[in-house]
C-alpha positions as CSV (number, residue, x, y, z in Angstrom):
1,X,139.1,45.3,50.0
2,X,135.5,43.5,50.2
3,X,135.0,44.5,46.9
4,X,137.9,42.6,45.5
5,X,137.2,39.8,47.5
6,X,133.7,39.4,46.2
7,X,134.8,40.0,42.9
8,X,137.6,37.0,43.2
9,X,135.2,34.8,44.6
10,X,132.7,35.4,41.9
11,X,135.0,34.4,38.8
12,X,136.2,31.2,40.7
13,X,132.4,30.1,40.7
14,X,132.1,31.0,36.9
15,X,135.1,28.6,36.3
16,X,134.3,25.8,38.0
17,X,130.7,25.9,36.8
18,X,132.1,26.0,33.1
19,X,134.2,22.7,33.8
20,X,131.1,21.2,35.5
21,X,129.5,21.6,32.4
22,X,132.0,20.2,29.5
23,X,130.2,16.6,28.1
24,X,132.8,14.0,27.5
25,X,133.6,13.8,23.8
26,X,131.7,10.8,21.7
27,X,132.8,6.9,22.1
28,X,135.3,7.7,24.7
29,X,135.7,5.9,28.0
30,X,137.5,6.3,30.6
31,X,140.5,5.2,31.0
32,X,141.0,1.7,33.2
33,X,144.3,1.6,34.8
34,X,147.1,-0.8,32.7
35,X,144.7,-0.3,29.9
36,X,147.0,0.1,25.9
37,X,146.6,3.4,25.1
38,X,147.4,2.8,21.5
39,X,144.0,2.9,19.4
40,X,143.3,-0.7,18.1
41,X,142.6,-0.8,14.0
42,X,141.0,-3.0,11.7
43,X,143.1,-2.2,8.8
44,X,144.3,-4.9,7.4
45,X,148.1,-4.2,5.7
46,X,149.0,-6.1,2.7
47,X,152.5,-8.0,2.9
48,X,154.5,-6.0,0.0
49,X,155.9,-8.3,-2.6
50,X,158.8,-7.2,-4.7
51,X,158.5,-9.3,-8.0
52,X,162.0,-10.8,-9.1
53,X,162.5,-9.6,-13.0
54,X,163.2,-12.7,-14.7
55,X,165.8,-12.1,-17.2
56,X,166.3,-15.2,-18.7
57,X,162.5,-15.8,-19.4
58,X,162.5,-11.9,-21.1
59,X,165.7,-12.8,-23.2
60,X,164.9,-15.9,-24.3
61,X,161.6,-14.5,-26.7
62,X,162.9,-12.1,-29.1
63,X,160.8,-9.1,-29.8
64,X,159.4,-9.6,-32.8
65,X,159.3,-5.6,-34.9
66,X,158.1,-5.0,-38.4
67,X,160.4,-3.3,-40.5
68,X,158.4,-2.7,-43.3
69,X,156.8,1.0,-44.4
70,X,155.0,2.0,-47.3
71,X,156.2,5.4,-49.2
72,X,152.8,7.4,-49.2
73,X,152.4,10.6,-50.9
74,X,155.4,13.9,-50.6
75,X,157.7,11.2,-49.7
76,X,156.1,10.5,-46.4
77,X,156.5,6.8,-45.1
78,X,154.3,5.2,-43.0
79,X,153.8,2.0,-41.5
80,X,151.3,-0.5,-43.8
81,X,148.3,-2.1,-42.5
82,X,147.8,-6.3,-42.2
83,X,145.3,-5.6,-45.6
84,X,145.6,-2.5,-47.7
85,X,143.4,-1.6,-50.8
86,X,144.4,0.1,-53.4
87,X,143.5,1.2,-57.0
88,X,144.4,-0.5,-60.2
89,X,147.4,1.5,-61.7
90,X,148.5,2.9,-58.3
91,X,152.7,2.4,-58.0
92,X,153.7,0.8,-55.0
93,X,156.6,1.3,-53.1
94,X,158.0,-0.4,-50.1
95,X,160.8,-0.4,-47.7
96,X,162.5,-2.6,-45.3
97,X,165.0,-1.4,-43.2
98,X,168.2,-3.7,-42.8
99,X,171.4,-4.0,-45.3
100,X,170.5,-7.5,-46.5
101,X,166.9,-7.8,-47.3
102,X,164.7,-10.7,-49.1
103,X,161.3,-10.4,-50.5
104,X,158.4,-12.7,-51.3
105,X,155.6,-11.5,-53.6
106,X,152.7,-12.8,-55.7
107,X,154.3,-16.0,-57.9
108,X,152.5,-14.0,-60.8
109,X,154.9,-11.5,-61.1
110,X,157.7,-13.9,-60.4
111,X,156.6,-17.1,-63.1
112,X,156.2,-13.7,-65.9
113,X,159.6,-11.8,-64.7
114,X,157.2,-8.8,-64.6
115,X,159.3,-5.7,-65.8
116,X,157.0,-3.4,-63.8
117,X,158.4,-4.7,-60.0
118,X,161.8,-3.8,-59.4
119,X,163.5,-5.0,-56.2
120,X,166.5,-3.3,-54.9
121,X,169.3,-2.8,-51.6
122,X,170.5,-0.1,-50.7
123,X,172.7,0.9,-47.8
124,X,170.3,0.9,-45.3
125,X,166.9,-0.8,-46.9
126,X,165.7,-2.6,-49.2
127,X,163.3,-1.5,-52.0
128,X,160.3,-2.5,-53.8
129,X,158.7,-0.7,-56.4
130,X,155.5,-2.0,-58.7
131,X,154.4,0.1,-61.3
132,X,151.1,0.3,-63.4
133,X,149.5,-2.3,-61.0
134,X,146.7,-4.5,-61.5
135,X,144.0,-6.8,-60.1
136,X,146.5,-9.8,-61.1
137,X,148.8,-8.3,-58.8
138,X,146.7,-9.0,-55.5
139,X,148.3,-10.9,-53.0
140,X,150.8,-11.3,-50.2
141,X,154.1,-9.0,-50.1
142,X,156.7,-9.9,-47.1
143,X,160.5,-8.6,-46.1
144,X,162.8,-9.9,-43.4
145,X,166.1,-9.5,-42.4
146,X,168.9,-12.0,-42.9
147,X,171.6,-13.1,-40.6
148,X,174.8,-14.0,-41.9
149,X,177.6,-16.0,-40.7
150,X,180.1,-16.0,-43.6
151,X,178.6,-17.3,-47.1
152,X,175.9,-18.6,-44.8
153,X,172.6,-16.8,-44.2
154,X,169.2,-17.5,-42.5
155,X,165.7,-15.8,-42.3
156,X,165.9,-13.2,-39.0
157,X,162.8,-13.9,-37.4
158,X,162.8,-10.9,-35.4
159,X,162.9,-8.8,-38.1
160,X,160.1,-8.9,-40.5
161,X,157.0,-7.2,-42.4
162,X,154.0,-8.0,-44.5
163,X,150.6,-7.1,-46.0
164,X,148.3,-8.6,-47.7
165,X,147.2,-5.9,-51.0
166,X,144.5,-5.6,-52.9
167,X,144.4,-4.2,-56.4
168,X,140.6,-3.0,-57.0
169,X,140.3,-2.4,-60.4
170,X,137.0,-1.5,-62.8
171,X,135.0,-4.4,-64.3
172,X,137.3,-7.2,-62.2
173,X,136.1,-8.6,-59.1
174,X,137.8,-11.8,-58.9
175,X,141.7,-11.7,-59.4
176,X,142.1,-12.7,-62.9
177,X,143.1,-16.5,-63.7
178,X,146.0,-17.1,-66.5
179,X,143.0,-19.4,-67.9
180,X,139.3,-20.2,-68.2
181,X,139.5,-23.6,-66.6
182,X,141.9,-24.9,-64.1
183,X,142.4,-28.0,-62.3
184,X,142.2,-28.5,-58.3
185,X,143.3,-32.0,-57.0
186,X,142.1,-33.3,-53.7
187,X,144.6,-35.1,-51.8
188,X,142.9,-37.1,-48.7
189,X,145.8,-36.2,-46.0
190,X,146.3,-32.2,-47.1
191,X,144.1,-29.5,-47.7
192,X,142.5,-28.2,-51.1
193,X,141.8,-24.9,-52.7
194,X,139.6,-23.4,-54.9
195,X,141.1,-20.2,-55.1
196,X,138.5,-17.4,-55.4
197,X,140.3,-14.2,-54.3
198,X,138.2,-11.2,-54.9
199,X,139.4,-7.5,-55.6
200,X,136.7,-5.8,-53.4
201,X,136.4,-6.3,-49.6
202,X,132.9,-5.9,-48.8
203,X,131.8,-8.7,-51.8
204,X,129.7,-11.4,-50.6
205,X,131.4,-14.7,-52.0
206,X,129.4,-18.0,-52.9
207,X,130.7,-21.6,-54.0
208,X,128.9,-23.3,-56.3
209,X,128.7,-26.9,-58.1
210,X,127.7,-26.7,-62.6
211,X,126.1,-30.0,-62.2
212,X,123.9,-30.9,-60.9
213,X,123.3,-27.1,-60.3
214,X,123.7,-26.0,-56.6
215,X,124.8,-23.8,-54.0
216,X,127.8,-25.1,-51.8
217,X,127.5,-24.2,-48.3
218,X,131.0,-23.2,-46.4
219,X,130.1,-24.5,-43.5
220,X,132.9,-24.0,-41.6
221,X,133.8,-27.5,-40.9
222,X,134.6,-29.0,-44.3
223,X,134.9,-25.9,-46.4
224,X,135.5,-22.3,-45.2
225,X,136.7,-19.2,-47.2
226,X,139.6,-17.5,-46.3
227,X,139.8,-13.8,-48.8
228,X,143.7,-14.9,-48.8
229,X,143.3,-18.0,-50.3
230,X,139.9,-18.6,-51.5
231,X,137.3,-22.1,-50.6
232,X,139.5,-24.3,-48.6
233,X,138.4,-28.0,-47.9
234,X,139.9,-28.7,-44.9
235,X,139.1,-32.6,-45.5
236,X,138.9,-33.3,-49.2
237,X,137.2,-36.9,-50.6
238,X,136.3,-38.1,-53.8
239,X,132.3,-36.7,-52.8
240,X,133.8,-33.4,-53.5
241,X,134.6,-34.1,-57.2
242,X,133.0,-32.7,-60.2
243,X,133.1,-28.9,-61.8
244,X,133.0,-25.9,-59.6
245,X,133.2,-22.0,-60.1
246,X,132.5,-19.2,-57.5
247,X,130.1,-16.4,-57.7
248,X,130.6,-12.6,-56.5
249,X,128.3,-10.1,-55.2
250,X,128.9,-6.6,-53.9
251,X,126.3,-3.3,-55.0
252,X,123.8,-5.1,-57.4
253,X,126.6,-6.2,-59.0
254,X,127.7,-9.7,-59.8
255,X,130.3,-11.9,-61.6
256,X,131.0,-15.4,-61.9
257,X,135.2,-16.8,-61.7
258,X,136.6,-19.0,-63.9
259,X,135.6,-23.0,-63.3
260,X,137.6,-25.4,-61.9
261,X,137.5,-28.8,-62.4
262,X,138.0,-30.9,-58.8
263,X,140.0,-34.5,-59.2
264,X,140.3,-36.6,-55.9
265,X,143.7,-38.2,-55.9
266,X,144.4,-40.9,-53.5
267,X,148.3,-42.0,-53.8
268,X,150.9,-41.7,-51.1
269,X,152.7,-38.7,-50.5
270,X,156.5,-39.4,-50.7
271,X,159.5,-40.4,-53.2
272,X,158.5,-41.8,-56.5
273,X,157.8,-45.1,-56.5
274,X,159.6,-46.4,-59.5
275,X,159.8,-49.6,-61.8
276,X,162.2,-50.4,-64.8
277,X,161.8,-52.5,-67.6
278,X,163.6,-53.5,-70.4
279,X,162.3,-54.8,-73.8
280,X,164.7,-57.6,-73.9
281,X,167.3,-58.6,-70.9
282,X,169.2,-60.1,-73.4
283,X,170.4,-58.9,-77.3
284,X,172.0,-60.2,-79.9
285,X,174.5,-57.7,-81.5
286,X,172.8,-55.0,-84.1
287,X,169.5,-55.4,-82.7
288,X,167.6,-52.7,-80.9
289,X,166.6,-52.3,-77.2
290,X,164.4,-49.9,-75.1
291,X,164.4,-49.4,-71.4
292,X,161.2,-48.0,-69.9
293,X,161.2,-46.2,-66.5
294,X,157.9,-45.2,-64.6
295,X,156.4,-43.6,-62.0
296,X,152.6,-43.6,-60.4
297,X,152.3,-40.6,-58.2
298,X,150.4,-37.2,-57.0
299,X,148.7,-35.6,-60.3
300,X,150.2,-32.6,-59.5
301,X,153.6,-33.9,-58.5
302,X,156.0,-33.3,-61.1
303,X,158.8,-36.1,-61.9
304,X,162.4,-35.9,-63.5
305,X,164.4,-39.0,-64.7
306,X,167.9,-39.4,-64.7
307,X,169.9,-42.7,-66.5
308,X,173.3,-44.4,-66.0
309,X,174.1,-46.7,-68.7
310,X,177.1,-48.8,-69.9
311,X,178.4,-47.0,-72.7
312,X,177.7,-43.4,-71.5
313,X,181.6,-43.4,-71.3
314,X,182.0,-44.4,-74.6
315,X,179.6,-41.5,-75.4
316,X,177.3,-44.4,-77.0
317,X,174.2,-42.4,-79.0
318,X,170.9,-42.9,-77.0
319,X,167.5,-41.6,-77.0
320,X,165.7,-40.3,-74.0
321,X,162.2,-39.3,-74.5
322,X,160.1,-38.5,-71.0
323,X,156.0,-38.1,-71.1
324,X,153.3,-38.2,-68.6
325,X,149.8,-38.2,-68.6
326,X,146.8,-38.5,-66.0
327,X,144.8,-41.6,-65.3
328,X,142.0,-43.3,-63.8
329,X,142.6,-45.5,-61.1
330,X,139.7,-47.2,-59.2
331,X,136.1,-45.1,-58.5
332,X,137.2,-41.5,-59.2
333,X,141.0,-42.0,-58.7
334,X,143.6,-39.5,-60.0
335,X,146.8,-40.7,-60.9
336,X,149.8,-39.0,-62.5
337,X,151.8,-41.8,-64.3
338,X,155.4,-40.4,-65.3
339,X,157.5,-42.2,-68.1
340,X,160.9,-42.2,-69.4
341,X,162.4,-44.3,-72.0
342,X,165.6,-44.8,-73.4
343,X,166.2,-46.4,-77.0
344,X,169.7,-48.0,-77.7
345,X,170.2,-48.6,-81.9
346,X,172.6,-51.2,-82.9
347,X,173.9,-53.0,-79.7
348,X,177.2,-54.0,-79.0
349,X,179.3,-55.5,-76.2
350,X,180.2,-52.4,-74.9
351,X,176.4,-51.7,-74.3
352,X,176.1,-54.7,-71.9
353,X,175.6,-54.3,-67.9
354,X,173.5,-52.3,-65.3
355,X,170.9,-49.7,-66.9
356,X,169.9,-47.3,-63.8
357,X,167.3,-44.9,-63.6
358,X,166.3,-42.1,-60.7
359,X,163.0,-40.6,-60.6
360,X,162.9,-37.4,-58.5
361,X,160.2,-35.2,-57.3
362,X,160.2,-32.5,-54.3
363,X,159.9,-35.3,-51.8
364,X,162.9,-37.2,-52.4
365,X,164.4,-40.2,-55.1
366,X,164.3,-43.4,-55.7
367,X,166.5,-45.5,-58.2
368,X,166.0,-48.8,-59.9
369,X,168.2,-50.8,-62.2
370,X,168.1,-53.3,-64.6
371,X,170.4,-56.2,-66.4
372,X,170.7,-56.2,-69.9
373,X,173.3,-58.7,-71.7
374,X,175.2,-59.8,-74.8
375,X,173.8,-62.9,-76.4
């Protein structure tokens, strides 16, 4: 029975010396009465926002998706870069999906009605194919779709594809010229360009002046090049005139463009602006008359004539003869003057009243008339 009893008493001692000696665990207190028992944090929570979609904003841009590929080898298609490069004699082929398909391409093959590009629709694309290519053939090809209400169609802007392609070919690094001397005219309130469009990406392209002899720094500012379009002077004036060509450089290798002669033009962009004259306001009967219509304008600015005259009901025989010719006007001036004259044989009284003519050009018309009578 003592032995039990000692042997109680001696675990009870154990015990409570093993809770005497348990440390408190690390930055803990004890416990105040009314104290929060709730561990305070730091953290600081970010308010959640839940954006608002805003579908009229995303409805109101329409996603602009090129729809143009290029047919590659096997029958493969893939999707064309913004510039390609390709060899002289290659055939292109491109497609555009959509059922009513335009196309724009180089003016070249459009002035000569190329028989080497054939444009096509088909059910579900259109089609262009250029076979036997050349360095002439460099330039800017585009698609888009169309939408049509009825007989009336306009350019979908969502819908459309271009790239810009470059013909290398042997021997050519400047995209041939129809001629060996062109003419450039600078207009004071519109951009000019000399355009020297090389065939080989990596050529180093320099502007220069025949006379006197010198090197024509694009600076950036008045003249930059742009491989699409050639020397562009953003702000041409009548310092700018005289005969340029451009020089091209690429592996030891060099060739000089055609030249192009630069003419300043300063005349006011608009409708013609139009005088009439007549050789006599008043003829006896039998005698001979001439009415002389002309026009000062753009040099580059073509000009049609039109008459009205008394006796074109009587089907009266006339002669119409139109001409035009540049001209110096002032230090250095360019002007295009436009003329059309009409030549009456043997008046009579039927050939009496108002002679009217209209000049036209792309900005608009203008008409002016003059009296003629029976003495």
């Amino acid at each position: 029975m003592k032995v039990w009893l000692l042997l109680g008493l001696l675990l009870v001692h154990e015990a409570l010396e093993d809770v005497a000696g348990q440390h408190p665990p690390k930055n803990k207190h004890p416990k105040e009465p009314g104290e929060n028992r709730i561990k305070p944090t730091n953290k600081k929570v970010k308010p959640k926002i839940h954006k608002i979609k805003d579908r009229h904003s995303a409805d109101s841009t329409p996603k602009t998706q090129s729809i143009m590929m290029q047919m590659m080898d096997k029958g493969r298609l893939q999707k064309p870069a913004a510039t390609l490069s390709l060899m002289a004699g290659q055939t292109l082929e491109l497609r555009c999906k959509g059922n009513k398909i335009r196309w724009s391409y180089p003016a070249y093959l459009d002035t000569l009605k190329d028989t080497r590009l054939s444009v096509k629709q088909h059910e579900r694309y259109g089609q262009l194919t250029l076979v036997n290519s050349t360095a002439a053939d460099t330039g800017e090809f585009s698609c888009w779709g169309q939408l049509c209400n009825s007989y009336i169609c306009r350019r979908d802007e969502a819908k459309t594809g271009s790239t810009y392609i470059i013909f290398t070919e042997k021997g050519e690094l400047f995209v041939p010229s129809p001629s060996y001397f062109d003419v450039v005219y600078l207009n004071p309130d519109r951009q000019a360009v000399v355009p020297c469009r090389v065939t080989v990406l990596s050529a180093k392209v320099t502007l220069h002046r025949e006379f006197p002899a010198k090197e024509i720094q694009a600076n950036g500012t008045d003249i930059v090049y742009d491989m699409k379009r050639g020397f562009v002077y953003l702000q041409p004036h009548s310092d700018h005139q005289g005969v340029v060509y451009c020089k091209a450089e690429v592996g030891g290798k060099s060739q000089i463009s055609v030249k192009y002669q630069l003419l300043y033009a300063e005349v006011p962009s608009g409708p013609p602006s139009t005088t009439i004259l007549a050789s006599a306001n008043k003829v006896k009967g039998g005698d001979d008359i001439s009415i002389l219509c002309t026009v000062l304008g753009e040099p580059d600015v073509e000009v049609e004539f039109r008459w009205i005259y008394p006796g074109q009901k009587d089907e009266r025989p006339v002669t119409i003869q139109d001409t035009w010719r540049l001209i110096q006007r002032g230090l250095g001036h360019t002007t295009r003057i436009s003329q059309s004259v009409l030549t009456l044989e043997d008046f009579e009284t039927v050939d009496a009243g108002y002679y009217i003519c209209t000049a036209q050009n792309l900005r608009g018309q203008t008409s002016v008339a003059t009296t003629v009578e029976f003495s």
